[in-house]
matplotlib code that plots the C-alpha trace (Angstrom):
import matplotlib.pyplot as plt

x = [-34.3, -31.1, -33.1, -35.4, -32.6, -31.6, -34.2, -35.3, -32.1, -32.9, -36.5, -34.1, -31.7, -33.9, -36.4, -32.8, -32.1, -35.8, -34.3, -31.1, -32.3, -35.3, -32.1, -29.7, -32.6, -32.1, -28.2, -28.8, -32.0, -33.8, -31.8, -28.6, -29.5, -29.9, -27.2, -24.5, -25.7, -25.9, -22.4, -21.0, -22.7, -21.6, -17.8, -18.2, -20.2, -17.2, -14.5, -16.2, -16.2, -12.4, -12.0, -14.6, -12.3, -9.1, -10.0, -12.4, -12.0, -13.5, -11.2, -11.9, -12.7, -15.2, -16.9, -17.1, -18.2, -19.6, -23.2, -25.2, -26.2, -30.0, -29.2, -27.0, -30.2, -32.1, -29.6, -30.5, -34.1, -34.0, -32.0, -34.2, -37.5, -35.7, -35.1, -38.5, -39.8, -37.6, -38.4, -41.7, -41.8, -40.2, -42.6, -45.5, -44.2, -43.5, -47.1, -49.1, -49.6, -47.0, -50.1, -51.7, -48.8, -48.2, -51.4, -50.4, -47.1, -48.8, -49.9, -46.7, -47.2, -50.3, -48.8, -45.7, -47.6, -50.0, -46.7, -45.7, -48.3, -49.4, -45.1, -43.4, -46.5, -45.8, -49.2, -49.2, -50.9, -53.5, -51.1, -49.1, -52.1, -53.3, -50.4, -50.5, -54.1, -52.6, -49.2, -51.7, -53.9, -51.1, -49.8, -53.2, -53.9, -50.6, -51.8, -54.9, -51.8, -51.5, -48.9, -49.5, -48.9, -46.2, -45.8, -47.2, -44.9, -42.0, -42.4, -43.1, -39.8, -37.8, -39.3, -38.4, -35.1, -34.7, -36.2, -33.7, -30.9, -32.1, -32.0, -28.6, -27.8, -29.1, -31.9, -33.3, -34.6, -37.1, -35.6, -35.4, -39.4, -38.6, -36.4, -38.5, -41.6, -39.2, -37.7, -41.1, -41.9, -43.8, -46.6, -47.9, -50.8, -52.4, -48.7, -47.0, -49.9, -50.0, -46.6, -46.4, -48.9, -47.0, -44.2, -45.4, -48.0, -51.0, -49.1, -50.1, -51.6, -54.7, -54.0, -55.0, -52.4, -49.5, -51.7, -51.2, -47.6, -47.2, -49.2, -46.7, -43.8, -45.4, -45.8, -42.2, -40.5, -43.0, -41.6, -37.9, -38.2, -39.7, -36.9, -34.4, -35.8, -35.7, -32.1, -31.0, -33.1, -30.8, -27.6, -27.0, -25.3, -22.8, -25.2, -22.0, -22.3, -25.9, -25.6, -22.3, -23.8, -27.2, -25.0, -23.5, -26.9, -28.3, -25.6, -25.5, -29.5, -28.9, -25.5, -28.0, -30.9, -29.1, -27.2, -30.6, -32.6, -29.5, -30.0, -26.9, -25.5, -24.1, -21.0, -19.1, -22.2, -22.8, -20.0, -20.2, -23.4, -22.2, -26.1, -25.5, -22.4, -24.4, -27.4, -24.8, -23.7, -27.0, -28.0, -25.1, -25.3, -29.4, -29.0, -26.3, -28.6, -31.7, -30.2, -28.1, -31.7, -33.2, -30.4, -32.2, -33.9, -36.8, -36.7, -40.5, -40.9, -44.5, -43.0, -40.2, -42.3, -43.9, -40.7, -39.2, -42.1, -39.9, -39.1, -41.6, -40.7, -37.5, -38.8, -41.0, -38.2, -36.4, -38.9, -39.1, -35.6, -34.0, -37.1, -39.0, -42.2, -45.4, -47.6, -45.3, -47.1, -50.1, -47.4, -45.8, -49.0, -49.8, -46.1, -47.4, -50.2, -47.4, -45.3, -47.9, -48.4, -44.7, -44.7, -47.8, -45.9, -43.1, -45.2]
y = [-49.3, -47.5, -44.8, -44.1, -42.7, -40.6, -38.9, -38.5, -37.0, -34.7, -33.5, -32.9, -30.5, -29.0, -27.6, -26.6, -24.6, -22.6, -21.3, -20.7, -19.2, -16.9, -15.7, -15.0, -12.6, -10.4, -9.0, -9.8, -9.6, -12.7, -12.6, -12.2, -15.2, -17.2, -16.4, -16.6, -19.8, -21.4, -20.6, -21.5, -24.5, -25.2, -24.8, -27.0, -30.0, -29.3, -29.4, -33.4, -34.1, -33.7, -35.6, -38.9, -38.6, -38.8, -41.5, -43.3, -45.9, -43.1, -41.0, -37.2, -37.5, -40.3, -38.8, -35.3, -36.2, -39.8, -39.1, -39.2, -35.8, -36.8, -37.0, -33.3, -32.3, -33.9, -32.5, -29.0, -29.5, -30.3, -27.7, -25.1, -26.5, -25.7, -22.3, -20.8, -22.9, -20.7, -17.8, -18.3, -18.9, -16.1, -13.4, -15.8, -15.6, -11.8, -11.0, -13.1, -14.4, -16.8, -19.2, -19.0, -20.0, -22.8, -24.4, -23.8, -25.3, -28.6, -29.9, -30.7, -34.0, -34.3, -33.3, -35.7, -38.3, -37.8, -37.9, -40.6, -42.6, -41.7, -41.4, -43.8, -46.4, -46.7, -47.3, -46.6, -48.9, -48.7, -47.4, -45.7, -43.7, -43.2, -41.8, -39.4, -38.1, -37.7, -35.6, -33.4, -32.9, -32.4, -30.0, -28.0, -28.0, -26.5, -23.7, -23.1, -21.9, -17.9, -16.5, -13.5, -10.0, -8.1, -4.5, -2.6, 0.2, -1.6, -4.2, -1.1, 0.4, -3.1, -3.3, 0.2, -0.2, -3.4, -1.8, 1.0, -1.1, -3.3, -0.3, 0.4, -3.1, -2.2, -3.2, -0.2, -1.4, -3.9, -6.9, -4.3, -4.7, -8.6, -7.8, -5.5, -8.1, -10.4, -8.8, -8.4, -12.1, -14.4, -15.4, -12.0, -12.0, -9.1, -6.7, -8.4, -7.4, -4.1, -3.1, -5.5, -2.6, 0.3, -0.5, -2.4, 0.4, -1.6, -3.6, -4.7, -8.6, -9.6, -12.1, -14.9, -14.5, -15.0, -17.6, -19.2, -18.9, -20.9, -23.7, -23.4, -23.5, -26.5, -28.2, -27.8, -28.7, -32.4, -32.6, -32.0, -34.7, -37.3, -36.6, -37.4, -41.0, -41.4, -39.7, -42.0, -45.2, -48.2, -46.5, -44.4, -41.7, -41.6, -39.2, -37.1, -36.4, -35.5, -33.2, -31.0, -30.8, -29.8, -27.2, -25.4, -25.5, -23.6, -21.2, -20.7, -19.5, -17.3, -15.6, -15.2, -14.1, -11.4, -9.7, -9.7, -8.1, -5.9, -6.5, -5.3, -7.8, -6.5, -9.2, -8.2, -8.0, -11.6, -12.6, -11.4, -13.4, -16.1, -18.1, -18.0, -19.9, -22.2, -22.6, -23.9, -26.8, -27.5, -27.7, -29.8, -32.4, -32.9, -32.7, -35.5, -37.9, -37.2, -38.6, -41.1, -42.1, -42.1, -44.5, -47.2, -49.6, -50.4, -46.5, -44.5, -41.5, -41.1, -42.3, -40.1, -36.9, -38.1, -38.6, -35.1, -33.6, -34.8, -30.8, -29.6, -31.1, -29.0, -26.2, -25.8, -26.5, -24.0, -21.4, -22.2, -21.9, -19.3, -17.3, -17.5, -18.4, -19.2, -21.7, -24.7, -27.2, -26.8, -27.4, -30.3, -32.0, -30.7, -32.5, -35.7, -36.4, -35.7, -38.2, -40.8, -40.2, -40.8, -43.8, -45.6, -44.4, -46.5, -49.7]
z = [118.5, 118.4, 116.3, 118.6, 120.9, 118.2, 117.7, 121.1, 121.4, 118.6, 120.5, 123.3, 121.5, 119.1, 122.7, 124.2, 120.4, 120.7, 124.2, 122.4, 119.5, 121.9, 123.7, 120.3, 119.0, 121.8, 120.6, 116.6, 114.3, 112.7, 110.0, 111.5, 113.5, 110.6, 108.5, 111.6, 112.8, 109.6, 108.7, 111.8, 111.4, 108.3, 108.9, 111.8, 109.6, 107.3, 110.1, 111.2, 107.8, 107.3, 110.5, 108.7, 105.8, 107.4, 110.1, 107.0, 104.6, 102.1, 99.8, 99.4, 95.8, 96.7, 99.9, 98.4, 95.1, 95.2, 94.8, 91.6, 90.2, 90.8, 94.9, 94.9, 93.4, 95.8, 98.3, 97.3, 96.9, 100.7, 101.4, 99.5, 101.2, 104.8, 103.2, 102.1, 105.4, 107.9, 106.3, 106.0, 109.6, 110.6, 109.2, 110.2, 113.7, 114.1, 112.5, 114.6, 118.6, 119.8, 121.1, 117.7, 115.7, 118.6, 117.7, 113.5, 113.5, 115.4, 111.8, 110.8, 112.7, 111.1, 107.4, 107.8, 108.9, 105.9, 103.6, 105.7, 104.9, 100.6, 99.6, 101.4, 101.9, 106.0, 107.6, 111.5, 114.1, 116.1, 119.5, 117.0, 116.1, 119.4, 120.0, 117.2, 118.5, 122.0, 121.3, 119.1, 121.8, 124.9, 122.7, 121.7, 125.8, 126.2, 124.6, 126.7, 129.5, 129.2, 131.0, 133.1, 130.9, 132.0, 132.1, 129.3, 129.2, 130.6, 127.5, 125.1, 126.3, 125.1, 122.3, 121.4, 122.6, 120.1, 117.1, 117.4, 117.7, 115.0, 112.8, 113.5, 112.7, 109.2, 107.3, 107.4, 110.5, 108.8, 111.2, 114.0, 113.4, 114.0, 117.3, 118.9, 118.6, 119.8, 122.8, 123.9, 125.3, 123.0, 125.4, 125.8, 123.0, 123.8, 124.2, 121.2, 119.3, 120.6, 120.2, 116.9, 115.6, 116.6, 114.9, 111.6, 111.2, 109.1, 107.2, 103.6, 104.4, 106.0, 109.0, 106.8, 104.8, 107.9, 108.6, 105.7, 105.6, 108.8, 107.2, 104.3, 106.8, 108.6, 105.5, 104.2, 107.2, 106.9, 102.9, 104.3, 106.7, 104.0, 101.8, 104.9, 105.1, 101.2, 100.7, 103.5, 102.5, 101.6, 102.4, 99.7, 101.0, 104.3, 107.0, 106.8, 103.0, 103.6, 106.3, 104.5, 101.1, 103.1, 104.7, 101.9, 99.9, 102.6, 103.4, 99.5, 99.4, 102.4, 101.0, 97.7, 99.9, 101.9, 98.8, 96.5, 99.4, 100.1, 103.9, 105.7, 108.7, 111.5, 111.6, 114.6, 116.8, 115.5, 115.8, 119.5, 119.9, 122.2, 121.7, 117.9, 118.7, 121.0, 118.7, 115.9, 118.1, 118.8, 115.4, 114.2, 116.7, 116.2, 112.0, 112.6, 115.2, 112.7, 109.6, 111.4, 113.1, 109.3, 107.8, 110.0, 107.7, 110.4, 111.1, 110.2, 109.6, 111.4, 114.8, 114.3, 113.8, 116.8, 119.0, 118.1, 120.2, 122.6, 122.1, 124.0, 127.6, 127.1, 125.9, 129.1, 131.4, 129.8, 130.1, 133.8, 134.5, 131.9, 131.4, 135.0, 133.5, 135.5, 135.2, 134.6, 136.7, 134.1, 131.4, 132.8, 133.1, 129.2, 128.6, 130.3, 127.5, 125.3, 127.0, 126.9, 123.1, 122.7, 124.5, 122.9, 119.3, 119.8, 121.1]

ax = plt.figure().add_subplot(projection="3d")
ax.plot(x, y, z, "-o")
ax.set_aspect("equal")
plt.show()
């Protein structure tokens, strides 16, 4: 059960990347963000990789272009999917309540367990599904817990503070819009709203729509982990090759993403960003245990998407500790149906 570690270990770092990633977005824009961390991210995949070839039994020629031309396309499918799913995620998230896209991004357990089951013909037992049911609803209840709203003029000040520093960044200050939600706190409906409004003006989509682009986000990130499982099945491909070729596909679409939008980065403040930094690690080390964890023959994907809500006990501790939130014995207890979900998965 040597997988099961891994991926618990990925829950564990990807909660510790949300509190990385909440902190990042206070010096650089969304976008920023994303394109820093993915580079860095990528030089370091490509840095380990050197270090595989050189201490493998693999030649360059054979680890770098071994695969088939069906699996680089695979590869970039994959990578593409993660794409349009951050992205999508991102506007989702500064258009609508943190809570309510909480509860939305819950159905990718329920969409890669659906995938789970109709592509790669895994069928869950009866704890397994119990425990399905339970880290659904520990998570749901989790979202009954409002924090208490901070100052309303104190939180207007930060967010105008961030929206003009966001413009400066460039952008025309689009993902100073982003920033200044952002800096505001993410459990504070009712102000994120409010000052979302001020800034965005009355925008040009109907909630439903945002709300539909989280579904879409939720629903790619379930397809990207299904094609983990069948990229990795049977050992086809070395975890290593997976994860660079998944790097530079992504890094690719945001290099063409950022010069066909014409958004301008502000590099030396990102570079400056010591969480972006942080955040790539993070993201490195997790990508590596969760393909690893999917190379496992007896490995399923159901009880995997189950285990990486592993996230959420993190996430809460964080929030407790970094961010001083209230409320965390409520959360904790949320965390233990959660727990209890997790443990009944792997029985």
């Amino acid at each position: 059960m040597a997988w099961v570690l891994l991926v618990l270990l990925y829950g564990s770092l990807k909660g510790a990347r949300e509190i990385f990633k909440k902190k990042a977005m206070v010096k650089s824009t969304v976008i920023e963000v994303l394109v820093m961390y993915t580079a860095i991210s990528f030089v370091i995949v490509a840095a380990t990789t050197a270090g595989e070839i050189a201490f493998g039994d693999t030649g360059v020629r054979a680890y770098l272009f071994g695969l088939t031309a069906a699996q680089y396309a695979a590869i970039a499918v994959k990578s593409f999917v993660i794409f349009v799913a951050w992205i999508c995620g991102f506007r989702a998230l500064r258009k609508m309540p943190v809570s309510v896209y909480g509860i939305l991004d819950m159905a990718r357990v329920v969409f890669s367990a659906l995938l789970g089951i109709l592509i790669l013909g895994e069928r869950p037992s009866l704890f397994q599904a119990a425990g399905i049911v339970l880290v659904c609803l520990g998570l749901f209840l989790l979202r009954f817990v409002k924090e208490d709203a901070p100052d309303a003029s104190a939180s207007a000040n930060r967010a105008g503070d961030a929206a003009r520093a966001g413009s400066e960044a460039g952008d025309e200050g689009k993902e100073g819009k982003e920033l200044a939600v952002s800096a505001v706190g993410g459990d504070c409906d009712k102000d994120v709203t409010a000052v979302s409004a001020a800034v965005e003006g009355t925008g040009r989509h109907k909630p439903g729509f945002y709300v539909f682009l989280a579904m879409v986000s939720c629903f790619l990130n379930a397809v990207s982990g299904n094609m983990d499982k069948i990229l990795m099945k049977n050992d086809r491909m070395q975890s290593g090759q997976l994860q660079l070729w998944y790097m530079f596909f992504l890094v690719a679409f945001y290099v063409l993403y950022v010069l066909v939008r014409r958004i301008r980065l502000n590099v030396r403040g990102m570079l400056k960003n010591p969480w972006i930094w942080g955040l790539s690690i993070l993201f490195v080390i997790a990508d590596r245990a969760l393909f690893i964890a999917n190379g496992y023959a007896d490995s399923r994907v159901i009880v995997m998407t189950v285990l990486k809500q592993s996230c959420t006990i993190i996430t809460i501790l964080g929030g407790w500790l970094v961010f001083r939130e209230k409320k965390i014995g409520r959360k904790l207890l949320c965390a233990a149906v959660v727990i209890t979900g997790i443990v009944l998965s792997v029985c």
